[in-house]
MARKE-911829 format. One record per residue (C-alpha): residue in three letters; z, x, y. Coordinates in nm, 4 decimals. Layout:
N
R  ALA  Z  X  Y
...
! end
This chain:
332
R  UNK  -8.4060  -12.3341  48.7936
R  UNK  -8.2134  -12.6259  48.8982
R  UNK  -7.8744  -12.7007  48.9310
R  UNK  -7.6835  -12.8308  48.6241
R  UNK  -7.4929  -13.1513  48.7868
R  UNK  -7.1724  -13.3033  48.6491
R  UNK  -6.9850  -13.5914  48.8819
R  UNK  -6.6850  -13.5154  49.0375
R  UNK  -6.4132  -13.6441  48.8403
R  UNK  -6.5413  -13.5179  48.5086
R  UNK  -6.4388  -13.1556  48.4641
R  UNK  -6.7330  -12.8732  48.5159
R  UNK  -6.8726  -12.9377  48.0891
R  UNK  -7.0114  -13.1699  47.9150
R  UNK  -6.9635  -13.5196  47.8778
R  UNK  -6.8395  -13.6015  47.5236
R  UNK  -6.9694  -13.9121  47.3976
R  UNK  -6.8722  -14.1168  47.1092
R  UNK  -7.1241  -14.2547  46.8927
R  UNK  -7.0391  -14.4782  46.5622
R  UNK  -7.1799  -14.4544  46.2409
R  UNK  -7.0742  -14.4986  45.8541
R  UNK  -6.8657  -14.1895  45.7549
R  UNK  -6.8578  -14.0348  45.4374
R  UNK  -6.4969  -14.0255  45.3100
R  UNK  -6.4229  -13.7339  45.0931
R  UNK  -6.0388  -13.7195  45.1359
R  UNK  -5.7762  -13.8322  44.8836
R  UNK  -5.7630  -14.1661  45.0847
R  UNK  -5.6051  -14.4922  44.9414
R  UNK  -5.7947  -14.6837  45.1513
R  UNK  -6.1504  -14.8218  45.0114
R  UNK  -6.2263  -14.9790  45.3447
R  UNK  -6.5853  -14.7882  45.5333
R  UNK  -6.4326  -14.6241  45.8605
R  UNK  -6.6276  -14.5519  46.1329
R  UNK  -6.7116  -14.1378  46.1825
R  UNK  -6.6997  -14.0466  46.5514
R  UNK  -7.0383  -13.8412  46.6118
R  UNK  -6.9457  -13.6149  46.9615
R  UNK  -7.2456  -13.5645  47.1419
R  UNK  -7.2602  -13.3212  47.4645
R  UNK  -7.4593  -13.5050  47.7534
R  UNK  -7.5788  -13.2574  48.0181
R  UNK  -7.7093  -13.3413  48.3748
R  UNK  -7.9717  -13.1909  48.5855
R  UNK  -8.1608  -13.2623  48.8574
R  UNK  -8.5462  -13.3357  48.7562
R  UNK  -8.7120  -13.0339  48.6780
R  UNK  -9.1161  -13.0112  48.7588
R  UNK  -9.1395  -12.7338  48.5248
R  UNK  -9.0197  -12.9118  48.2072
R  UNK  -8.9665  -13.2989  48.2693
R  UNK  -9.2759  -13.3894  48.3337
R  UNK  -9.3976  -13.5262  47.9967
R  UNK  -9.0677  -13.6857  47.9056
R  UNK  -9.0068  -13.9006  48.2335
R  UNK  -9.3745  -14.0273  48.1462
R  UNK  -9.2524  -14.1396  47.7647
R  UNK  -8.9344  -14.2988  47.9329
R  UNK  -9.1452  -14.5052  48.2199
R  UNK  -9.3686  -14.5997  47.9885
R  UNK  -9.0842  -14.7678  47.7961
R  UNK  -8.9442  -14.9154  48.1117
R  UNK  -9.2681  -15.0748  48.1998
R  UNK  -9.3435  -15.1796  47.8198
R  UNK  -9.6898  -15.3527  47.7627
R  UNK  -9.7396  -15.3391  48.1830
R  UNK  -9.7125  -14.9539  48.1633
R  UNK  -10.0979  -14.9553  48.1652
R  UNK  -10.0977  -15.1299  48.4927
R  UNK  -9.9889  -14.7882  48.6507
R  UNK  -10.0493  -14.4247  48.7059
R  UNK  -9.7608  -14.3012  48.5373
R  UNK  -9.8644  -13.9502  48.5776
R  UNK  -9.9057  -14.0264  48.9307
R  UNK  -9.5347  -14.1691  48.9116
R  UNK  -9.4015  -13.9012  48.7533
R  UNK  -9.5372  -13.6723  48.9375
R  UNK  -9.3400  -13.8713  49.2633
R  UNK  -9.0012  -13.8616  49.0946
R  UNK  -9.0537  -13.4883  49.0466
R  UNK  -9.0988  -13.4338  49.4000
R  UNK  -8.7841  -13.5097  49.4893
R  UNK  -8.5555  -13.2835  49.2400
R  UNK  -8.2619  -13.2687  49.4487
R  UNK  -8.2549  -13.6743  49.4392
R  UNK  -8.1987  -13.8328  49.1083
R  UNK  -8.0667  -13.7004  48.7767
R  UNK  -8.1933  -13.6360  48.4227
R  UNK  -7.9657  -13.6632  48.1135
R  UNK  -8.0411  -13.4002  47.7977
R  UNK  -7.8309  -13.2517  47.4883
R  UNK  -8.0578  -12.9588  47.4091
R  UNK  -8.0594  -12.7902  47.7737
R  UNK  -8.2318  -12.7496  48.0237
R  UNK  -8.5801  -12.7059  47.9458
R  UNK  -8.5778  -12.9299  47.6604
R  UNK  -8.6807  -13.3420  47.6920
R  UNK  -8.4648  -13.5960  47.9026
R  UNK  -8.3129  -13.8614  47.7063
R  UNK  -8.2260  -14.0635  48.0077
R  UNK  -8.3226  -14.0815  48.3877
R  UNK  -8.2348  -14.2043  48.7419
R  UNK  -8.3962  -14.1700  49.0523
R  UNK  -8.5107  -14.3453  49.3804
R  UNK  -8.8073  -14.4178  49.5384
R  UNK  -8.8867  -14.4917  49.9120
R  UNK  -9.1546  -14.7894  49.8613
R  UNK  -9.1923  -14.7844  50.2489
R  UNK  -9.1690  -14.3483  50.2726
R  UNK  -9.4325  -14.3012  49.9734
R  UNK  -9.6872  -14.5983  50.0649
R  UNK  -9.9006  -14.3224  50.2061
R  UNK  -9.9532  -13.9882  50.0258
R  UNK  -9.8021  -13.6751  50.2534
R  UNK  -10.0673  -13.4625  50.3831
R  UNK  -9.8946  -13.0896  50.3064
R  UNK  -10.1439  -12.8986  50.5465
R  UNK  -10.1450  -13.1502  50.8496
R  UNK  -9.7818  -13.3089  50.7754
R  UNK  -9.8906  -13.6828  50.8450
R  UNK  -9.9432  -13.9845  50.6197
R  UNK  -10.2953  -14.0707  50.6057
R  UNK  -10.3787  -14.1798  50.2573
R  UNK  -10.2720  -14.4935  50.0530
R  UNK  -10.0744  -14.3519  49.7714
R  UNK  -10.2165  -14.5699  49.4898
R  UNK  -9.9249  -14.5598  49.2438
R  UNK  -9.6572  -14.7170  49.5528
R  UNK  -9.8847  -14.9844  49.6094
R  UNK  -9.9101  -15.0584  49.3056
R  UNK  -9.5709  -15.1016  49.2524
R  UNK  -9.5458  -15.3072  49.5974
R  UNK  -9.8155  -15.5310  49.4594
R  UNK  -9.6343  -15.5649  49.1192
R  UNK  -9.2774  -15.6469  49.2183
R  UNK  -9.3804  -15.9576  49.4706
R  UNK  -9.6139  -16.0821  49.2246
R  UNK  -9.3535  -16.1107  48.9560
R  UNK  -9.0821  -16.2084  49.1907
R  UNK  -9.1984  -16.4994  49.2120
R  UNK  -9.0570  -16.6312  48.9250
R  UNK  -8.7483  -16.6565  49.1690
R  UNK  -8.8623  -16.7972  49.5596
R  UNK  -8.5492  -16.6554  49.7228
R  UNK  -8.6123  -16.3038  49.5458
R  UNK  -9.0026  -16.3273  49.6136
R  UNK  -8.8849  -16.4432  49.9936
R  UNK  -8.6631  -16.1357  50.0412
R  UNK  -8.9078  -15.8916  49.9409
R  UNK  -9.2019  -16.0216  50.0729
R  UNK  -9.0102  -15.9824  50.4252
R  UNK  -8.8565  -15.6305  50.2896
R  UNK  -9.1844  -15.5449  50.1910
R  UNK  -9.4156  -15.6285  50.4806
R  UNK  -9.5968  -15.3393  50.7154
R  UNK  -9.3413  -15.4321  51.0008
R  UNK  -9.0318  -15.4060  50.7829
R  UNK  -8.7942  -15.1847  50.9991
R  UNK  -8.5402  -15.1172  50.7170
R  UNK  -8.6232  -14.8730  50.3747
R  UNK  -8.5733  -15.0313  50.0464
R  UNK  -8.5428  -14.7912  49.7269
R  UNK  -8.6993  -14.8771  49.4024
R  UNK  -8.4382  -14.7342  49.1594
R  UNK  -8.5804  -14.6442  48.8615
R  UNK  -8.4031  -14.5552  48.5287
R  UNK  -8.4163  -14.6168  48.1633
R  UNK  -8.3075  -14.3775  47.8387
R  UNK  -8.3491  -14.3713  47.4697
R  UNK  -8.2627  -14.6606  47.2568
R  UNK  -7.9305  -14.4648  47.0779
R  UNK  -7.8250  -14.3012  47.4133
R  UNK  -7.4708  -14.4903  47.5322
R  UNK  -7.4387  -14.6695  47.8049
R  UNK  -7.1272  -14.4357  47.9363
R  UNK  -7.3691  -14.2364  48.0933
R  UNK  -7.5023  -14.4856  48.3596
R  UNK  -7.2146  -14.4757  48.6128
R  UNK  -7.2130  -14.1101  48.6354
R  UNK  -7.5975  -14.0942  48.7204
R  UNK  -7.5465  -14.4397  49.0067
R  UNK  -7.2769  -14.2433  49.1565
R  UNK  -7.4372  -13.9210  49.1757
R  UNK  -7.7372  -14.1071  49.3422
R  UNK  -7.4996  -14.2312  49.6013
R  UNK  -7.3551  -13.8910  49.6752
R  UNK  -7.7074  -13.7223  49.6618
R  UNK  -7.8141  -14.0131  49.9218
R  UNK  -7.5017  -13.9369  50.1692
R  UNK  -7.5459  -13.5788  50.1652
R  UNK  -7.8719  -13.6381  50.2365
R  UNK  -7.7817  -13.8056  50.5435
R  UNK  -7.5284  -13.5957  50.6097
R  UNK  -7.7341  -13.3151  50.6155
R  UNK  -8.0245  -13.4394  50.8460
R  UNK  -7.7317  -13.5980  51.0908
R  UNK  -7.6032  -13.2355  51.1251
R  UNK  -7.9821  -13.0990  51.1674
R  UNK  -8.0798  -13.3117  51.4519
R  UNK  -7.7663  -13.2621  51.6364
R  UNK  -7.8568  -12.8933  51.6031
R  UNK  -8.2016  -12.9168  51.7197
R  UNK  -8.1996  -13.2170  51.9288
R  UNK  -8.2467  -13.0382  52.2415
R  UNK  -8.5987  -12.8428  52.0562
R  UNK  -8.7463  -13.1776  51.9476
R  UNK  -9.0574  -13.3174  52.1132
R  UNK  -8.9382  -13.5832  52.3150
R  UNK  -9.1196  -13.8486  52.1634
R  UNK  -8.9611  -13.8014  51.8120
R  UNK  -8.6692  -14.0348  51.7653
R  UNK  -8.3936  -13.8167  51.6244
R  UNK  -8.2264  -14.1303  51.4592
R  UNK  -8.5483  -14.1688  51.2421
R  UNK  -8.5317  -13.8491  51.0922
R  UNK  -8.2530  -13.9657  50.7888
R  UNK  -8.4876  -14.2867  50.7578
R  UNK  -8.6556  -14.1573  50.3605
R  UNK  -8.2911  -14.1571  50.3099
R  UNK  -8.1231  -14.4308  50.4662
R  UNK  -8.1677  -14.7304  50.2532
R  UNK  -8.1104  -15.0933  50.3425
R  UNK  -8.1673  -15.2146  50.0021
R  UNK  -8.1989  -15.1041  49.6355
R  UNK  -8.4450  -15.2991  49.3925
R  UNK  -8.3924  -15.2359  49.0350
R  UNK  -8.6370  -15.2612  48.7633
R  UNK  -8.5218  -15.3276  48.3722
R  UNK  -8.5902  -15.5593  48.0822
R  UNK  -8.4633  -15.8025  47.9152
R  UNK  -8.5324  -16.0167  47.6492
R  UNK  -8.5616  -16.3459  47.4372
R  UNK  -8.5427  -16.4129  47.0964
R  UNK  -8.8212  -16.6375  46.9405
R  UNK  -8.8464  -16.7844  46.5993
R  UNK  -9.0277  -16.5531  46.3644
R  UNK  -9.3833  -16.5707  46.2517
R  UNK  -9.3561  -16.3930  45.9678
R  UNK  -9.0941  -16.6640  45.8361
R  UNK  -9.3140  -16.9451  45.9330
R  UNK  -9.6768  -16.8268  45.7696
R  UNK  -9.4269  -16.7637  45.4795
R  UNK  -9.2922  -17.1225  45.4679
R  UNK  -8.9550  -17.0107  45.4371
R  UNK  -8.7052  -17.2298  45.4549
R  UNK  -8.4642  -17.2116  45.7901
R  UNK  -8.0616  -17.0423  45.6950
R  UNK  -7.7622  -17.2917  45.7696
R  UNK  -7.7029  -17.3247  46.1679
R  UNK  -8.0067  -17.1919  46.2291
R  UNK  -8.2396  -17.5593  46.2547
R  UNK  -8.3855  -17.5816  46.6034
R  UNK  -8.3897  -17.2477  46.7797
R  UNK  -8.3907  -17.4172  47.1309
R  UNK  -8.0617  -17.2109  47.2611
R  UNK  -8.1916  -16.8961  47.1293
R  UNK  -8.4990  -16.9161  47.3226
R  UNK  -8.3197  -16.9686  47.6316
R  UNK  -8.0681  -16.7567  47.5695
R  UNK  -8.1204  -16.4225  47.7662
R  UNK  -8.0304  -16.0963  47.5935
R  UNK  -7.9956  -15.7512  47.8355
R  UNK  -8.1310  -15.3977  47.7183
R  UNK  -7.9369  -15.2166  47.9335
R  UNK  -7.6052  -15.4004  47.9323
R  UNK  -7.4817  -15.2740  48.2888
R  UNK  -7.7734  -15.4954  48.4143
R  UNK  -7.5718  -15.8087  48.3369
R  UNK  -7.2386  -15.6563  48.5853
R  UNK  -7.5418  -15.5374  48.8338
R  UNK  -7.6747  -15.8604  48.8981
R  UNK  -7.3806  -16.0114  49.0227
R  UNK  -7.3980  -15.8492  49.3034
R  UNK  -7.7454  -15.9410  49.4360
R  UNK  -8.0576  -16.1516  49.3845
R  UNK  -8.1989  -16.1124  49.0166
R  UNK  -8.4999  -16.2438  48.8228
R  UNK  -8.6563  -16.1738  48.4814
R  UNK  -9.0083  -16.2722  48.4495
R  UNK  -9.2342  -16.2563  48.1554
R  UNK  -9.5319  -15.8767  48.1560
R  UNK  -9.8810  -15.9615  48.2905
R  UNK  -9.9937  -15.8010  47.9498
R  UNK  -9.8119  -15.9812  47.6698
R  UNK  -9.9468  -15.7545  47.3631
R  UNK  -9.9953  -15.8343  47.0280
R  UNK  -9.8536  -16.2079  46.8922
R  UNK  -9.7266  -16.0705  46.6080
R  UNK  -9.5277  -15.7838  46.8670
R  UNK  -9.2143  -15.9955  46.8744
R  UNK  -9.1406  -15.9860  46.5018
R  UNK  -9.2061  -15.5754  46.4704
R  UNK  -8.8991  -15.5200  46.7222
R  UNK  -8.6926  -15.7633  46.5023
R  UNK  -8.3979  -15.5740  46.3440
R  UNK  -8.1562  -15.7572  46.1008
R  UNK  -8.2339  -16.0963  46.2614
R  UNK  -8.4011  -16.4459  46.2443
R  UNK  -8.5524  -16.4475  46.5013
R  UNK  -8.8412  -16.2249  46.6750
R  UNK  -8.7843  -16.0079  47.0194
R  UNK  -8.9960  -16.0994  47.3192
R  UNK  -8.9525  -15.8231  47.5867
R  UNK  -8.9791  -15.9067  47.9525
R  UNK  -8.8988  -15.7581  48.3046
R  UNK  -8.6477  -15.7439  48.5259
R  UNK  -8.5161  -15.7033  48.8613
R  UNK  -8.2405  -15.7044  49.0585
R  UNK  -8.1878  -15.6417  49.4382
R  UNK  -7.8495  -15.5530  49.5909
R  UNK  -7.7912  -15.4565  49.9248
R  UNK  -7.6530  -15.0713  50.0005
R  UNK  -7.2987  -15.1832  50.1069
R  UNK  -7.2813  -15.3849  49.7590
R  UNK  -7.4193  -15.1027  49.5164
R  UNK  -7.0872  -14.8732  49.5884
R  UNK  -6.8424  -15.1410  49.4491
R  UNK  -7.0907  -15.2223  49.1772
R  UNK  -7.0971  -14.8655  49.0407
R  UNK  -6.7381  -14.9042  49.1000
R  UNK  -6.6775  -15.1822  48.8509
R  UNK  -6.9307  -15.0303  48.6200
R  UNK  -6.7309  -14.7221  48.5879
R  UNK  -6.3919  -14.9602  48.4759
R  UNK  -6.6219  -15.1221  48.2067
R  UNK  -6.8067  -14.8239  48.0879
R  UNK  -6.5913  -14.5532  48.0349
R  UNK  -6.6207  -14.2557  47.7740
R  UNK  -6.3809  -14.2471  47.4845
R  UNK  -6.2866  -14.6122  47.5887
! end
């Protein structure tokens, strides 16, 4: 059974979220106004578990891939993250056995673009899924040359530094308080990490094969760069509205802002991509024509869903979880 994980400047508990929602005043109150009833919700972290995770990291990257989740092996994928349990972290409120609502973890793209051979401990076999992924993130790059230049040279077979796909997403109602915590576990997870395999091969150096390059050891962990994947998103005028020949609201004549307006999903994307190279770029399979108007939600307009990404360098991601722990703080 893994290890339940809290940061460590958030006492050994829960973390105690506040979510809003229309309360149900039965006090003698002289006010009339609606107030807002604070909903507490316990968030608990743990480390991926293979036994019980499986299933609801697949529902989750699905989401994060949207209409391109069919592009990939997600079982396969999963099956990766939950490989590496002591690297990453999985948010729940029912325990641990029960579904994750949120996740974060890394992936080596250079470590994991050959499968692991347990018996013979070598990497002989393409691992489909990683390539995959390889294949996916320069093709859409290149919505964005310098991105699509970057990781094309990141990328490539001779590529001596590690770049770490970071993958994360969580349910729809699930604050976004929790994100900091789960970036700045990753960072300590990564550090111990090296830590850890620093203190190994100074150990053992002298009953290593001479031809094994001690420094290469921490290399699955040492990361020169971290791409991001997310999604954004558009709003475009409404179909339903047009077939139905109804007539356009005040202010709302011309919708040429709103289509180029960009909206975020995941609102610590928009502090992220300051610090790095970012482009959003529109899913090789677009779906339905009528998709955009069954996400719309008390609005005009119509949702169009697209990717994301966003690369930042390892000596930038530290202050960045920095500022997003200012912005996002629970109870703030």
């Amino acid at each position: 059974m893994g290890k339940r994980k809290v940061p460590k400047d958030i006492e050994a508990g829960d973390m105690e979220m506040g979510c809003g929602g229309e309360e149900n005043n039965n006090s003698d109150s002289s006010s009339d106004s609606e107030e807002l009833d604070i909903v507490n919700v316990d968030f608990e972290m743990f480390d991926p578990q293979p036994d019980h995770d499986f299933h609801g990291l697949k529902t989750l990257l699905r989401q994060l891939f949207d209409t391109d989740n069919t592009l990939f092996d997600l079982s396969a994928l999963a099956d990766l993250i939950l490989s590496q349990p002591l690297l990453g972290t999985t948010v729940k409120v029912d325990g641990n056995e029960s579904d994750p609502y949120a996740f974060l973890t890394v992936v080596n793209l250079q470590e994991h673009k050959q499968r692991h051979s347990v018996s013979s401990d070598s990497y002989s076999q393409d691992n489909p899924v990683v390539q995959d992924l390889i294949k996916y993130v320069l093709a859409r790059s290149q919505s964005s040359s310098n991105l699509n230049k970057k990781l094309k040279e990141l990328l490539s077979g001779s590529a001596s530094s590690h770049t770490g796909l970071i993958l994360t997403e969580r349910l729809i109602n699930v604050p976004t308080e929790i994100v900091p915590p789960m970036y700045k576990m990753l960072l300590e997870e990564i550090n111990w990490a090296l830590e850890e395999v620093r203190l190994l091969c100074s150990c053992s150096r002298h009953a290593l094969p001479s031809n094994v390059d001690v420094a290469s050891q921490n290399e699955p962990y040492n990361f020169s760069n971290f791409l991001i994947l997310s999604k954004t998103y558009t709003e475009v005028p409404s179909k339903v509205d047009a077939l139905e020949s109804r007539p356009q609201k005040k202010g709302k004549k011309g919708s040429s802002k709103s289509k180029n307006e960009l909206f975020y999903f995941h609102p610590e994307d928009e502090t992220i991509q300051r610090g790095g190279e970012h482009a959003s770029f529109k899913y090789e399979n677009q779906g339905d024509p009528g998709a955009a108007d069954s996400k719309r939600a008390f609005s005009d307009f119509g949702i169009m869903p697209q990717g994301h990404m966003i690369l930042v360098g390892k000596d930038e991601l530290p202050k960045i979880v920095e500022d997003l722990e200012k912005l996002f703080t629970p109870g703030t």
